[in-house]
N, C-alpha and C positions, 0 to 999 in steps of 0.2 A: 423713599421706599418704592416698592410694585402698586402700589394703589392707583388701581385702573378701574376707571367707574365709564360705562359705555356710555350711559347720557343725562346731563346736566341739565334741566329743563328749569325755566327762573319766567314768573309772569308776575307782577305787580308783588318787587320782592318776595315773591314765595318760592319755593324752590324744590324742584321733586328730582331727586335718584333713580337713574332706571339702569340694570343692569338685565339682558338679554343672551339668553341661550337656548339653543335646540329643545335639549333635554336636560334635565334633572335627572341623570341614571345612574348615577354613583356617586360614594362619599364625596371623591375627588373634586368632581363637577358642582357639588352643592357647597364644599368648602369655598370653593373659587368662587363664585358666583355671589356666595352670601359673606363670608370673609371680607370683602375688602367694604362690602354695606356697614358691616358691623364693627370697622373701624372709622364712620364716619360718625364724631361727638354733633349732632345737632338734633334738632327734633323735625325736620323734617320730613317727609313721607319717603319712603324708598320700597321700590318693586322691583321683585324679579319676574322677567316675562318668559315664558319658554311654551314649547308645542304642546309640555301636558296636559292631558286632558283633569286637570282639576283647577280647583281657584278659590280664592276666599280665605284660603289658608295665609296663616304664618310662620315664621321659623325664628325663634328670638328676637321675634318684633320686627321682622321686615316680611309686607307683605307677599305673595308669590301669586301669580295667577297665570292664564291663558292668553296668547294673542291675542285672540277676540274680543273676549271680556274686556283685557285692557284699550284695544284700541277700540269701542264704542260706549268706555266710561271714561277716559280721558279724555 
């Protein structure tokens, strides 16, 4: 299939999903982005990062947040 996950991060077998975009401004961009997370069966953690300015949210179980946020809690 298209299952394109931007980055696969794995440290002492654990494994986190990051999927990165600009923006969240349309259905389009949020199916893309969140779709191919929401075809991955594991329990995992998975983020989407983009320029929004929000964070803390989720969207059917994957979290979503800000650059920043994510690169000074990861």
């Amino acid at each position: 299939g298209d299952l394109e996950i931007d980055f696969v991060c794995e440290r002492g077998g654990e494994k986190l999903y990051v999927q990165v975009t600009y923006l969240l401004h349309d259905k389009k961009t949020i199916e893309r982005e969140f779709g191919n997370m929401l075809k991955i069966n594991d329990n995992y953690p998975k983020i989407v990062v983009s320029m929004d300015e929000f964070s803390g949210n989720t969207y059917e179980g994957i979290e979503y947040m800000h650059l920043r946020k994510f690169l000074t809690t990861w």
